[in-house]
VOPAGU-2260 file (C-alpha; in pm, 1 decimal, decimal comma):
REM VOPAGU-2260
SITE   aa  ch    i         X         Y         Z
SITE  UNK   A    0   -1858,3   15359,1    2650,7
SITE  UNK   A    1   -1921,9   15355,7    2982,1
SITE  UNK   A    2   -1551,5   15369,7    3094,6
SITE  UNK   A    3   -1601,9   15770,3    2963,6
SITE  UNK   A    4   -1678,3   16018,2    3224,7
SITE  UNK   A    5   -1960,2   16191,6    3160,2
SITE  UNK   A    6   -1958,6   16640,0    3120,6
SITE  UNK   A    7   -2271,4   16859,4    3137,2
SITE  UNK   A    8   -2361,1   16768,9    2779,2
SITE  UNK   A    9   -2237,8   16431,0    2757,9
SITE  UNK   A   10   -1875,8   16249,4    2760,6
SITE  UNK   A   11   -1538,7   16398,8    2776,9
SITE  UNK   A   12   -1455,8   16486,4    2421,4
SITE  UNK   A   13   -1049,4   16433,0    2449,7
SITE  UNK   A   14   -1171,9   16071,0    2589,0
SITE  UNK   A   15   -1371,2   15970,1    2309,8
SITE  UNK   A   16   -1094,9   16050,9    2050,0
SITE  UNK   A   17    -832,5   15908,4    2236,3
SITE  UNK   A   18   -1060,8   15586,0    2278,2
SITE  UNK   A   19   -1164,9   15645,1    1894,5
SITE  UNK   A   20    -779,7   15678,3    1823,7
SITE  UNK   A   21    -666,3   15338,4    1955,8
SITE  UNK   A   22    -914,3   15146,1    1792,1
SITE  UNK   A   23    -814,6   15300,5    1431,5
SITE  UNK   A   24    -470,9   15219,5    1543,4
SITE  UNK   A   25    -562,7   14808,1    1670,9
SITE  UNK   A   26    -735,9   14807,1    1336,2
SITE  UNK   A   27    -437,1   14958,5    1111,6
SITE  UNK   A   28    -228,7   14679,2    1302,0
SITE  UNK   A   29    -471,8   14405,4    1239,8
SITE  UNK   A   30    -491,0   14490,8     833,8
SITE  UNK   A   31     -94,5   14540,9     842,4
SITE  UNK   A   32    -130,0   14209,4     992,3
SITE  UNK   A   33    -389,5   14044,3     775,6
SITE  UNK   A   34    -178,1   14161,3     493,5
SITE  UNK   A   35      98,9   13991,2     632,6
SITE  UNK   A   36     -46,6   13700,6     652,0
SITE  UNK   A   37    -213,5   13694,6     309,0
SITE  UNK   A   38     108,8   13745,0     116,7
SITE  UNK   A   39     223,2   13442,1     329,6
SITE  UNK   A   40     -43,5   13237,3     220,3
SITE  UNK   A   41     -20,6   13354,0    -118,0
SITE  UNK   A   42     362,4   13227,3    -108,3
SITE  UNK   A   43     264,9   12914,4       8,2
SITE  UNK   A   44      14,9   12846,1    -238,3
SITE  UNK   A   45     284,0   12937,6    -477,5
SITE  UNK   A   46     482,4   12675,8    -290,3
SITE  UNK   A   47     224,1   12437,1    -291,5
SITE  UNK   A   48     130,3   12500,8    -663,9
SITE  UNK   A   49     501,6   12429,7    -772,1
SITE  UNK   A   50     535,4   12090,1    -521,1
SITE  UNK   A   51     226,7   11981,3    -682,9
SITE  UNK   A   52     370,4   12045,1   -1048,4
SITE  UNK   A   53     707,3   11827,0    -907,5
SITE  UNK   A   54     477,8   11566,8    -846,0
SITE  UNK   A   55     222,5   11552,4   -1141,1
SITE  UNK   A   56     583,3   11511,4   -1318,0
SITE  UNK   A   57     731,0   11250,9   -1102,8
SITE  UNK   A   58     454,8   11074,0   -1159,7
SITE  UNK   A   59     418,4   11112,4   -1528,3
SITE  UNK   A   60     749,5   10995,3   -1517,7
SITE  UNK   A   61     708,1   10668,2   -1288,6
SITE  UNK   A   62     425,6   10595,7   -1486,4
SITE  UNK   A   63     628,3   10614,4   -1855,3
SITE  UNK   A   64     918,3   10399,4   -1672,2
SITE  UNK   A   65     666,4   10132,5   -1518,3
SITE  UNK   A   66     527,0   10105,9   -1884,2
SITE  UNK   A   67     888,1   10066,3   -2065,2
SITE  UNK   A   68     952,3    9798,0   -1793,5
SITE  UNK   A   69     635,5    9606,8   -1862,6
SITE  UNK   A   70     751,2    9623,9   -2268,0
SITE  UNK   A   71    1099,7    9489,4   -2155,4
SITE  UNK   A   72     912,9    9239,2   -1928,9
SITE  UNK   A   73     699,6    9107,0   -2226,1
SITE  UNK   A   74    1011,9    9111,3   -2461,2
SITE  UNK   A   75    1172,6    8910,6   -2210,4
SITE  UNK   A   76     937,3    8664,1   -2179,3
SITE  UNK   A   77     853,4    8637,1   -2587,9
SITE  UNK   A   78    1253,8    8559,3   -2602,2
SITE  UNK   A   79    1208,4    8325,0   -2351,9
SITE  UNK   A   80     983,8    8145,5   -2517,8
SITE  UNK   A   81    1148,9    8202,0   -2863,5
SITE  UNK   A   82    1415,1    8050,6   -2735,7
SITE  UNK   A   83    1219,4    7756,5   -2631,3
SITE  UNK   A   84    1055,6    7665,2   -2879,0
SITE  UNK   A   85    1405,8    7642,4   -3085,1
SITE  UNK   A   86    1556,4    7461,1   -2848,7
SITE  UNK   A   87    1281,2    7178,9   -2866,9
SITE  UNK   A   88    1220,5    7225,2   -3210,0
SITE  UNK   A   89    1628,3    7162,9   -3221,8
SITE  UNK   A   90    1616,4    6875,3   -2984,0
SITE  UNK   A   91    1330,9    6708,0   -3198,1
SITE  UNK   A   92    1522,9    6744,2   -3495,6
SITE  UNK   A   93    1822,2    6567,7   -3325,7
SITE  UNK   A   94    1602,7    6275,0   -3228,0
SITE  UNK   A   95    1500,8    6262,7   -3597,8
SITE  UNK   A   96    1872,9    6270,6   -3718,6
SITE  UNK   A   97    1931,5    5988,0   -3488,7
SITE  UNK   A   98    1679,5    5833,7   -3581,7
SITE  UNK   A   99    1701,7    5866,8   -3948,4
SITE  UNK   A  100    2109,0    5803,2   -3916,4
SITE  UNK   A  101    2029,9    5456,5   -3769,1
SITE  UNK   A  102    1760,5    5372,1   -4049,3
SITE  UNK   A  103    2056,4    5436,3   -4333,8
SITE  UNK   A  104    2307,6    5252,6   -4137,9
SITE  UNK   A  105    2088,0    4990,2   -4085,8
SITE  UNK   A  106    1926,2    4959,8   -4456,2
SITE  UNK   A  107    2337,9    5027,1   -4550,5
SITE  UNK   A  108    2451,2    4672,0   -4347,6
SITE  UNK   A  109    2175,8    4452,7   -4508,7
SITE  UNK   A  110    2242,0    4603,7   -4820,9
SITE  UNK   A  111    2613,4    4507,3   -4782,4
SITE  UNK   A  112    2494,8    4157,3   -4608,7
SITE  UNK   A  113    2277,0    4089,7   -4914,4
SITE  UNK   A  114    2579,7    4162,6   -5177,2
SITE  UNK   A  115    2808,1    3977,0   -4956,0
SITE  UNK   A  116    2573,0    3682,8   -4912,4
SITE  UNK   A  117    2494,9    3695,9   -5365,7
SITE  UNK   A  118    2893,2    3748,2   -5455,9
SITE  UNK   A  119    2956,7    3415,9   -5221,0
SITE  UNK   A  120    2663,0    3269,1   -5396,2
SITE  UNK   A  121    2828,8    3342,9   -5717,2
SITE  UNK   A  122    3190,5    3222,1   -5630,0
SITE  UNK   A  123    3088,5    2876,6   -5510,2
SITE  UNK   A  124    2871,3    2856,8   -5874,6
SITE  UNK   A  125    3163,0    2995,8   -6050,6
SITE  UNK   A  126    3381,9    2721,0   -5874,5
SITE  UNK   A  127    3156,0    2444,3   -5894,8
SITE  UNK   A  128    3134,2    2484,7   -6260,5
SITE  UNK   A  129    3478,5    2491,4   -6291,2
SITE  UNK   A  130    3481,0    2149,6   -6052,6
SITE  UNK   A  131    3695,9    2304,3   -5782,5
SITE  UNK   A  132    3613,3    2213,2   -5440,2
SITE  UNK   A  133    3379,4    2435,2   -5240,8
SITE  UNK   A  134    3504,5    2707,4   -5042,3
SITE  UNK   A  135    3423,4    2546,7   -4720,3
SITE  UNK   A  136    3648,7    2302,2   -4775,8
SITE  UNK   A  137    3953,2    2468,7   -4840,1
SITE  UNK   A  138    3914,2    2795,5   -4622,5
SITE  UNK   A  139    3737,3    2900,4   -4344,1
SITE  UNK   A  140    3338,4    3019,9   -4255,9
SITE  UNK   A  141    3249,9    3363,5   -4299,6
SITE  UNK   A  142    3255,6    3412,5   -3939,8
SITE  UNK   A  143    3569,4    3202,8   -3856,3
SITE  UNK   A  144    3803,4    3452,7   -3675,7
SITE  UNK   A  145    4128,3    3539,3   -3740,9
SITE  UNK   A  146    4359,7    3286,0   -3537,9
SITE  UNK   A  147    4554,1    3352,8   -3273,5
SITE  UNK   A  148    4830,1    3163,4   -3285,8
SITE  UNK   A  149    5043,4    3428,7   -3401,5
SITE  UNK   A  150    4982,5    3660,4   -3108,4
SITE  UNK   A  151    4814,9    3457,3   -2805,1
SITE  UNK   A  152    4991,4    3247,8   -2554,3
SITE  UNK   A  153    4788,5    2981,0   -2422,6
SITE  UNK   A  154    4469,5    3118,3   -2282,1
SITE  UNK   A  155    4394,5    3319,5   -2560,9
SITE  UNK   A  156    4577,2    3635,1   -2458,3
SITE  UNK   A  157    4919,6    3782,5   -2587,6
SITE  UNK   A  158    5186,2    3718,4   -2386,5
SITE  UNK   A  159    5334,6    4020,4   -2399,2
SITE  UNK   A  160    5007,1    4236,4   -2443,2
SITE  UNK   A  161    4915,8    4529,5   -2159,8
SITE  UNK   A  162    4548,2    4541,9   -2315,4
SITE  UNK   A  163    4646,2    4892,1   -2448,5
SITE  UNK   A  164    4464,3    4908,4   -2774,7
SITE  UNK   A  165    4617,6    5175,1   -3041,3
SITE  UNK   A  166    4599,0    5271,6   -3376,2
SITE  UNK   A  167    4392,7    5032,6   -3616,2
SITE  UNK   A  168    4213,6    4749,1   -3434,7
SITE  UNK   A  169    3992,4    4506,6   -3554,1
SITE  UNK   A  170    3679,6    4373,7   -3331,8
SITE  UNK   A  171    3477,5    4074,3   -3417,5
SITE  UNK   A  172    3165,9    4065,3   -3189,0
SITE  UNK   A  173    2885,2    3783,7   -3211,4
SITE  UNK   A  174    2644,9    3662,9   -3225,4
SITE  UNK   A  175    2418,7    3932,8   -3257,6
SITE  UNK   A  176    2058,6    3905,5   -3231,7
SITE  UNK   A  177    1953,5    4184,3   -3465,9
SITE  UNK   A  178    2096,4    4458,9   -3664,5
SITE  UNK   A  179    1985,9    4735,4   -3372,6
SITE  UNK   A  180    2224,1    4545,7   -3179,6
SITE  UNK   A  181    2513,3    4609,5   -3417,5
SITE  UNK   A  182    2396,8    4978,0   -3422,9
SITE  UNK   A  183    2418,4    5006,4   -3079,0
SITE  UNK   A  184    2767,9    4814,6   -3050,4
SITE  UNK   A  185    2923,4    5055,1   -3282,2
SITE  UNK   A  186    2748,3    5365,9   -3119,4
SITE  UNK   A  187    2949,9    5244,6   -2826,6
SITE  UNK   A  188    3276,8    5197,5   -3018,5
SITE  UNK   A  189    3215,4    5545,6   -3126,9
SITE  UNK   A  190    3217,3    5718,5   -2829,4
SITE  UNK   A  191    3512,2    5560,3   -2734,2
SITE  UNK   A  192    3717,3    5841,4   -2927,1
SITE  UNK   A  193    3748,4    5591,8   -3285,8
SITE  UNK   A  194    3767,2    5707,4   -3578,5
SITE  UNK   A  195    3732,8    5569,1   -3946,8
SITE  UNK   A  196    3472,9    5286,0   -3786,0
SITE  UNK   A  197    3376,2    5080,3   -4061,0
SITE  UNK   A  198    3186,1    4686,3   -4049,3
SITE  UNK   A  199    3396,6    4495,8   -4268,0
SITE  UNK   A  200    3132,5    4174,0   -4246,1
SITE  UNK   A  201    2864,3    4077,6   -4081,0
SITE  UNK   A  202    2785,5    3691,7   -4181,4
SITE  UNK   A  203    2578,7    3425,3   -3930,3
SITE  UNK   A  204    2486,9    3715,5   -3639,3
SITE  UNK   A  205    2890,5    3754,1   -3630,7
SITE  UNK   A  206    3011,5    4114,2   -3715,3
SITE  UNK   A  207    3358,1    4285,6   -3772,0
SITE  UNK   A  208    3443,9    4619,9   -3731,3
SITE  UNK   A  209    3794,8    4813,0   -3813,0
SITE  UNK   A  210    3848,0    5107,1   -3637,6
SITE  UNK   A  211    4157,3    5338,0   -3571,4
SITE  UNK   A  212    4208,4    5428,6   -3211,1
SITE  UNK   A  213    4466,6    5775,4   -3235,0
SITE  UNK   A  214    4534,1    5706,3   -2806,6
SITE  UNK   A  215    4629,7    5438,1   -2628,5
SITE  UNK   A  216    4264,7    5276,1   -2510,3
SITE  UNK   A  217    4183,4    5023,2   -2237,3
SITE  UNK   A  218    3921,7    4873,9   -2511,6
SITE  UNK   A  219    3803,6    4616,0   -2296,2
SITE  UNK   A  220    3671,5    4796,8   -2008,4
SITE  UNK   A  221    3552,0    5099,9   -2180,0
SITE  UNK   A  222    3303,3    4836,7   -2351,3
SITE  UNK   A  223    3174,2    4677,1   -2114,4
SITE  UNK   A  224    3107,9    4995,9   -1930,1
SITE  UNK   A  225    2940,7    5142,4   -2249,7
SITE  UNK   A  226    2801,3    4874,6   -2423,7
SITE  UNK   A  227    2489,5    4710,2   -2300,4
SITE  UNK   A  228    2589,6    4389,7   -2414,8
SITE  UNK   A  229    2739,7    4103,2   -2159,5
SITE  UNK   A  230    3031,5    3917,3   -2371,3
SITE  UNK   A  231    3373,1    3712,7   -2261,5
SITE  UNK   A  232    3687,8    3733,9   -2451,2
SITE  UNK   A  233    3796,8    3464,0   -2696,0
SITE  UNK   A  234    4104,0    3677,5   -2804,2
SITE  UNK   A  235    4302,4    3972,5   -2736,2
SITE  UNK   A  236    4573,2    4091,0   -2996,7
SITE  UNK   A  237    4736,2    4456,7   -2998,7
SITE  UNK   A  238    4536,7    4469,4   -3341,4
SITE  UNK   A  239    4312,5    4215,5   -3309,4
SITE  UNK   A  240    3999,9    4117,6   -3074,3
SITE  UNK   A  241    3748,1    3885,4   -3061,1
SITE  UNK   A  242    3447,0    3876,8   -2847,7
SITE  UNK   A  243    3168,2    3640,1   -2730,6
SITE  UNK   A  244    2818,7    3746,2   -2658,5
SITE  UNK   A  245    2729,3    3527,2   -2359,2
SITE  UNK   A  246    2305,7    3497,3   -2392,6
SITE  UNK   A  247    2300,1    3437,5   -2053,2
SITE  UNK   A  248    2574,8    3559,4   -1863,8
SITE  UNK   A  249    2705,1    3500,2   -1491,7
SITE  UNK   A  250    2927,3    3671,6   -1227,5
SITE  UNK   A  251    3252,9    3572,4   -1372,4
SITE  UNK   A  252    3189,1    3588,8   -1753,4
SITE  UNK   A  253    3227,3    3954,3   -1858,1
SITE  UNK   A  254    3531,4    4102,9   -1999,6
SITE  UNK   A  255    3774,0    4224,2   -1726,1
């Protein structure tokens, strides 16, 4: 107010309104102005209200996912160890076939040893009674083997053989400490590729086996790879062979 020039009774009248004037025109500006900037704000609240709803969903949805993964997660791992507890249970049961397998085919040998051993028995009563000579005397032991004459030249080998073995074969092994052994000898034999494995006798520790080879099978040196027994070779036949456990064997006396 003190800009104003003053009159006789007091300040210029056409001053004052003019003065009065621009200030109701700086504050029409400044509420334009204000009300400018409050529908601004307004829009970004709007803005802000929607960007928030985006995200309160986004994360309702993150949070839904994380929990389905966790489900799949623990699925996962109950499978896992589902699968387990098969597959032990599975190998146990395997161990017990084995295991049970080797029983019967042991119990099945001594029963076959036993009836071997009683019908013997009974043939050499039957012929004494009869006063024939014993059976020792006129044919060979249980455990003789078959000779070789017929197919060996004169170290015990054929002369003609490749030691290719093929179609049926017989094996006599001995001697043979215990029937595990035997089990484990034909165990061997059988994963040679055989088929229709059978022991024919087993008299004395001495045991034969017939088998049926359907390929043409270096028997001698799958053996002694798979078998853990140490043996030499008495004979070698294309159908016939006859080994030698050696009890205490040395550099040079395992099959070749």
């Amino acid at each position: 107010m003190g800009s104003f020039k003053r009159s006789l009774f007091g300040y210029r009248r056409p001053e004052v309104e003019a003065a009065i004037a621009t200030r109701e025109s700086r504050i029409r500006g400044l509420e334009v102005a204000a009300a400018g900037h409050e529908e601004a704000v307004s829009e970004l609240e709007q803005e802000m209200s929607a960007l928030s709803g985006m995200v309160i969903e986004r994360e309702r949805e993150i949070r839904g996912l994380t929990e389905r993964l966790l489900e799949a997660n623990e699925r996962h791992d109950r499978s896992i160890a589902s699968l387990e507890a098969v597959s032990t249970r599975l190998e146990e049961l395997q161990e017990q076939a084995r295991g049970q397998a080797t029983r019967i085919r042991m119990k099945a040998l001594r029963d076959a040893v036993e009836v071997s051993q009683r019908a013997q028995a009974l043939t050499e009563a039957h012929e004494s009674n009869n006063g024939a000579a014993p059976a020792t005397e006129t044919a060979a032991p249980a455990n003789e083997p078959m000779a070789p004459t017929a197919f060996a030249g004169g170290n015990g080998q054929a002369s003609d053989f490749n030691g290719l073995f093929e179609g049926r074969v017989r094996l006599e092994i001995g001697p043979l400490g215990d029937f595990s052994q035997l089990v484990g000898f034909e165990d061997a034999v059988g994963q040679l590729g055989a088929s229709e494995i059978s022991v024919e006798r087993f008299s004395e520790g001495r045991a034969t086996l017939s088998m049926r080879l359907d390929q043409p099978v270096e028997l001698l040196r799958e053996l002694e790879g798979l078998s853990s027994l140490d043996f030499k070779v008495r004979h070698t036949a294309p159908d016939n062979l006859i080994l030698d456990v050696d009890e205490d064997p040395g550099p040079d006396m395992r099959a070749a």
